[in-house]
Structures are given as structure tokens and as C-alpha cells.
C-alpha positions in Angstrom: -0.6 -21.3 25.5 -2.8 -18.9 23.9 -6.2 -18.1 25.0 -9.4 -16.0 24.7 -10.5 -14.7 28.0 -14.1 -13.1 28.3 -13.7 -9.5 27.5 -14.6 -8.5 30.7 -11.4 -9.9 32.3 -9.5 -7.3 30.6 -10.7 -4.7 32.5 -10.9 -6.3 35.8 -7.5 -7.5 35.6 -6.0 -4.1 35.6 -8.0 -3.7 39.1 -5.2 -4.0 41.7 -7.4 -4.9 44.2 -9.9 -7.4 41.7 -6.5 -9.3 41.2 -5.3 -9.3 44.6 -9.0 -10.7 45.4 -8.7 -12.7 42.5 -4.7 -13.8 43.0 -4.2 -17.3 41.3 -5.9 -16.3 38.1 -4.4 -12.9 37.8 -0.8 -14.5 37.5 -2.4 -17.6 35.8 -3.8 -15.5 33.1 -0.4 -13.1 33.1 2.8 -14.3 34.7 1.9 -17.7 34.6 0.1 -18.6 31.4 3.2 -20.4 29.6 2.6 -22.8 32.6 -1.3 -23.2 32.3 -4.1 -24.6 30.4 -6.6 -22.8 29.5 -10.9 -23.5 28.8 -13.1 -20.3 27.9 -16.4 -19.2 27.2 -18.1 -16.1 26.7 -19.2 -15.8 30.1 -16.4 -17.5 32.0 -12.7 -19.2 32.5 -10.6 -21.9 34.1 -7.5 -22.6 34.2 -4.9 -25.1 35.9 -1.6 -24.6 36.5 0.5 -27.3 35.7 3.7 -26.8 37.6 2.8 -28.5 41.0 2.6 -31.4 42.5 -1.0 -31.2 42.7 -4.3 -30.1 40.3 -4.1 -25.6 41.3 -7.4 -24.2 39.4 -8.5 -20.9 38.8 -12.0 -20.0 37.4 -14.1 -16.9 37.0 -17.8 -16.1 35.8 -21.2 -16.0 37.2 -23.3 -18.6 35.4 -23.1 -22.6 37.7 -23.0 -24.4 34.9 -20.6 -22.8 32.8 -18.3 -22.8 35.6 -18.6 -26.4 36.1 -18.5 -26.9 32.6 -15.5 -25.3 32.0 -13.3 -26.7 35.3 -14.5 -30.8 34.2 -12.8 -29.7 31.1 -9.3 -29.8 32.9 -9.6 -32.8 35.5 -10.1 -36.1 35.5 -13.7 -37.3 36.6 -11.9 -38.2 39.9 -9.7 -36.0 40.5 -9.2 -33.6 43.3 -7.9 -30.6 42.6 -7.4 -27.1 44.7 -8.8 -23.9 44.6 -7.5 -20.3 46.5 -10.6 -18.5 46.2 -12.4 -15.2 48.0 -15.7 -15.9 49.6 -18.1 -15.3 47.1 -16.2 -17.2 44.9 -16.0 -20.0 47.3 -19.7 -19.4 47.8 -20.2 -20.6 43.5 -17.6 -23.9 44.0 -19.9 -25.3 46.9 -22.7 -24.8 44.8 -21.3 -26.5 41.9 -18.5 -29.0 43.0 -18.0 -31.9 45.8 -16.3 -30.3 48.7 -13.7 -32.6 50.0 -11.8 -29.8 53.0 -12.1 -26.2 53.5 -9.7 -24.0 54.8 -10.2 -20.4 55.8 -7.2 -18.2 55.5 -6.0 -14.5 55.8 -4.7 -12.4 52.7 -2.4 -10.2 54.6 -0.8 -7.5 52.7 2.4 -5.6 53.9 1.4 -1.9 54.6 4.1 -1.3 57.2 7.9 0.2 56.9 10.2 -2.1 54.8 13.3 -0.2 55.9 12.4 -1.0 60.1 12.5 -4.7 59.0 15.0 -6.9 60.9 16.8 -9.1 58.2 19.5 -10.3 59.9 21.2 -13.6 59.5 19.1 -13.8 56.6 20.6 -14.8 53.0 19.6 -14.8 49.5 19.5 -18.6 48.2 19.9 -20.0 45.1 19.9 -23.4 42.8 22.8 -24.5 44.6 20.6 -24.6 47.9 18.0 -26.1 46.6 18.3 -29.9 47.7 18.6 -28.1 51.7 14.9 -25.8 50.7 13.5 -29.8 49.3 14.4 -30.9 53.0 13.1 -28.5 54.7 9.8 -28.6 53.1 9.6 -32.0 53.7 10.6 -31.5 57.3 7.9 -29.4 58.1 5.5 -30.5 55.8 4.9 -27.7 52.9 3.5 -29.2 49.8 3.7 -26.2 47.4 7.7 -26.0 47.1 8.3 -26.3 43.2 11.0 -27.3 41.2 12.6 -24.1 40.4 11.5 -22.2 44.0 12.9 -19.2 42.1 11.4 -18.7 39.1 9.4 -16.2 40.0 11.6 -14.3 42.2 14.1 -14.1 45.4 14.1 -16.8 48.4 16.1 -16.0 51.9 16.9 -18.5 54.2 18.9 -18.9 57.8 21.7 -21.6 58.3 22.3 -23.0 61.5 25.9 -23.6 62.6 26.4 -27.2 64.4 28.4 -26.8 67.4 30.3 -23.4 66.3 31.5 -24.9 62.8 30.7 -24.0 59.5 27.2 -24.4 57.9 25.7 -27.2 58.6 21.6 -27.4 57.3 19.1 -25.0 56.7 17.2 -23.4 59.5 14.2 -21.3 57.8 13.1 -20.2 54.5 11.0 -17.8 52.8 10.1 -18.0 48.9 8.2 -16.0 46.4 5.0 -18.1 45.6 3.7 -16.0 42.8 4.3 -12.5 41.1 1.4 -10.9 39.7 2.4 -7.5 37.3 2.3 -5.6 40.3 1.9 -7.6 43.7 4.4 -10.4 44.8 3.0 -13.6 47.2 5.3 -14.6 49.9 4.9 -18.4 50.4 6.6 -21.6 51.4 7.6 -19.7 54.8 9.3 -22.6 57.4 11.0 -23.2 60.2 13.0 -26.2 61.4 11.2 -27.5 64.8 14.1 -27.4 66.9 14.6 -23.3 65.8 11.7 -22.1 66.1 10.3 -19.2 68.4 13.9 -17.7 67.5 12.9 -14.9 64.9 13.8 -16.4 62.1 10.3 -16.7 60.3 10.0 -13.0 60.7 14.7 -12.2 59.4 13.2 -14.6 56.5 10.1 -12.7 55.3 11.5 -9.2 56.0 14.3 -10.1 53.7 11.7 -10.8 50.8 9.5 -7.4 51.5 12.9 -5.5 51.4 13.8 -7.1 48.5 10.1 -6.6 46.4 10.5 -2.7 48.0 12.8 -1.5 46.1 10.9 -2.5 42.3 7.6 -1.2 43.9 5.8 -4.4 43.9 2.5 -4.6 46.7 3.6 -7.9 48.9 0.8 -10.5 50.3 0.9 -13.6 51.7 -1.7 -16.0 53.1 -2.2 -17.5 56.5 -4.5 -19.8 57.8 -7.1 -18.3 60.1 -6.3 -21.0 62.7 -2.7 -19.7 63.0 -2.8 -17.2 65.8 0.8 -17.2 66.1 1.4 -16.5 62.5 -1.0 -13.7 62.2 0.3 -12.5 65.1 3.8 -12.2 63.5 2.5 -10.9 60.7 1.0 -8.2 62.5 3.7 -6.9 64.5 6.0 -6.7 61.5 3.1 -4.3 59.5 1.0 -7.0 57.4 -2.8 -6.1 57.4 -5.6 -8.3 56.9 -6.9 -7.2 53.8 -9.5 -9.8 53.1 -10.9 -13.6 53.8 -10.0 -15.7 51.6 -10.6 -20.0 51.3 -8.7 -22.9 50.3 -10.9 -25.7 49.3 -10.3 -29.2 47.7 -13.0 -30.0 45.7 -14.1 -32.7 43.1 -16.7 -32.2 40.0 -19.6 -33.4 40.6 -20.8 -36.4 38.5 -23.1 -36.0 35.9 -26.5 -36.9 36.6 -28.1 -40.0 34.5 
């Protein structure tokens, strides 16, 4: 779909660090924008992304109203939808939009050695293994698994043997969530209950940064700030938290009569 993005974007998109702050519109409006709709203004976007099971927006500018102007344009009156935003930006939604949950989370980006990683037992999966990735998510609850987990780029997972034979189930999982022009998101990380505290979260994700290493892409993922264990992983194996970051479902707020 095409669009016209403020003129400003331009610039700020070719910003590393503005899109990593600013992660879910930098691939809506590049790697993802076959996938997305699109409303504009002179002084402001939005944009929903169409290819999960839930309303994903993205918005930018500085002026209230045009913000909520331009994000009413892509729900339902109704309608919840999601938003991954930095603080200031989750600073504007409160102030224009019903807040339904908040969630603070980590943006952790890999700054560590790639080579040092431990990936073993760790495989690269494909379409063939996707029904066993569907389980798992449902298993352990992820709601952000899409149809084609590897559109974007590589997922690794672990399979457990049952009783010394072949095969059986998948253990854990790691995905690539989004791929910005330069940056890659590690998502839909998970581990079946009965095999966790075994490494395989961190074989999983260490597969994934070795893999985005060698085409010089910047790796990230996101963590809730709750998850002590996580960031605590995270930490050992050379993520650094780069910057706070909030995901908030919101509704618009009605029009006033």
C-alpha cells in the first residue's frame, strides 16, 4: 500500500537509534508496509499491521488530536488494539486514548560476543515444523506466533527425545519477530514447562544472534520488566538494556456530544 509519510519521517527513519526507539513503525513503514494500512497527515501517522491475530498500531507526531484523529481512522469505535511504544510516546496515548493494561518492558539489545554463544542442540526450523511452533505457543501461552513464523527471517528450536527414541515434540523455540533495514527483533521465545531451567531458552536465542551476525544486522528483543529471570538470562549471554519501553492496550476515546 502506498503512502505519504510526513517529511520529517524520512530523516528520522535513517536514525538507527530513532527506529530502534521507534521499532514497530520503522518496519511498519519499511519491511512491513505491503502488510499495513496506512492514515497521514502533515504532522503525523498511524498505521496497523494487519497480519496478527490482534489490532498492532504504530503512530508518530506531536499534536493530541491529530494523533487520535488519525489512529480512530483504523479501528472500530470499540476496538482494542495494541501499542509497543517508548515512554514519551506512551506518555501522548494516555493522554489521548482509554487505557485498558500497561505493561512495562525492557528493549535489550545484543552487544556481547556472538561467536561465545552456546547453540547447541539447537536447529533451524522450517514450514514443515510449523504445526509443533502452533503447539507450543499455545502451550505456553504466546499470542504473537503468525502464520508464516518465518517470513521475516530464521527460527531455532530444541526437540526433546521420549524415552531415548526419535523425536518426539518440540521443546523450545525462538523466532524472528520483526526485521527492520538494519536491526532484527527476537520474539516468540518459549519453553515447554516440563524443560525449562535446562538452557534451552538461552541454545534457542544464541542460534538466532549467530545467525543475524554474520549479515550485520543489530539484534533486540523485548522483555517484560517483571521477568527477573529473563533479564537475567539476557544479561549473562551480553543483551544490554538499552531503553524502557511500554506495551499498552488502549481504546479511542469516544467522541464527546
Amino acid at each position: 500500500m502506498r503512502f505519504h509519510s510526513p517529511p520529517e519521517l524520512c530523516g528520522l527513519l535513517a536514525d538507527s537509534e530513532w527506529a530502534l526507539a521507534h521499532f514497530t513503525l520503522a518496519a511498519d513503514m519499511t519491511v512491513l508496509q505491503n502488510r499495513c494500512r496506512f492514515a497521514c497527515s502533515e504532522r503525523g501517522i498511524a498505521v496497523r499491521y494487519d497480519d496478527l491475530p490482534f489490532a498492532a498500531l504504530a503512530f508518530w507526531g506531536e499534536h493530541p488530536s491529530d494523533v487520535a484523529r488519525l489512529v480512530a481512522e483504523l479501528v472500530e469505535p470499540d476496538e482494542s488494539f495494541y501499542l509497543v511504544v517508548n515512554v514519551h510516546q506512551a506518555d501522548q496515548a494516555a493522554g489521548v486514548f482509554e487505557v485498558e493494561h500497561i505493561d512495562p518492558e525492557w528493549q535489550l539489545c545484543f552487544e556481547g560476543d556472538a561467536d561465545g554463544l552456546d547453540i547447541r542442540g539447537a536447529v533451524e526450523l522450517g514450514p514443515a515444523d510449523l504445526t509443533a511452533m502452533q503447539c507450543l505457543a499455545a502451550d505456553t501461552g504466546l499470542m504473537a506466533l503468525e502464520d508464516d513464523p518465518f517470513r521475516y527471517g530464521p527460527a531455532f528450536g530444541i526437540w526433546a527425545e521420549d524415552h531415548g527414541g526419535p523425536p518426539q515434540h518440540l521443546a523450545a523455540m525462538a523466532a524472528t519477530r520483526l526485521l527492520l533495514p538494519r536491526a532484527a527483533e527476537i520474539g516468540n521465545v518459549a519453553t515447554r514447562c516440563e524443560y525449562r531451567r535446562r538452557g534451552l531458552a538461552r541454545m534457542v536465542v544464541s542460534a538466532l544472534v549467530r545467525a543475524y551476525s554474520d549479515n550485520g544486522r543489530r539484534v533486540f528483543l523485548m522483555v517484560f520488566q517483571t521477568n527477573d529471570a529473563a533479564i537475567h538470562l539476557y544479561e549473562s549471554m551480553g543483551f544490554v538494556r538499552r531503553r524502557p519501553m511500554v506495551l499498552m492496550q488502549c481504546k479511542v476515546r469516544p467522541a464527546v456530544t
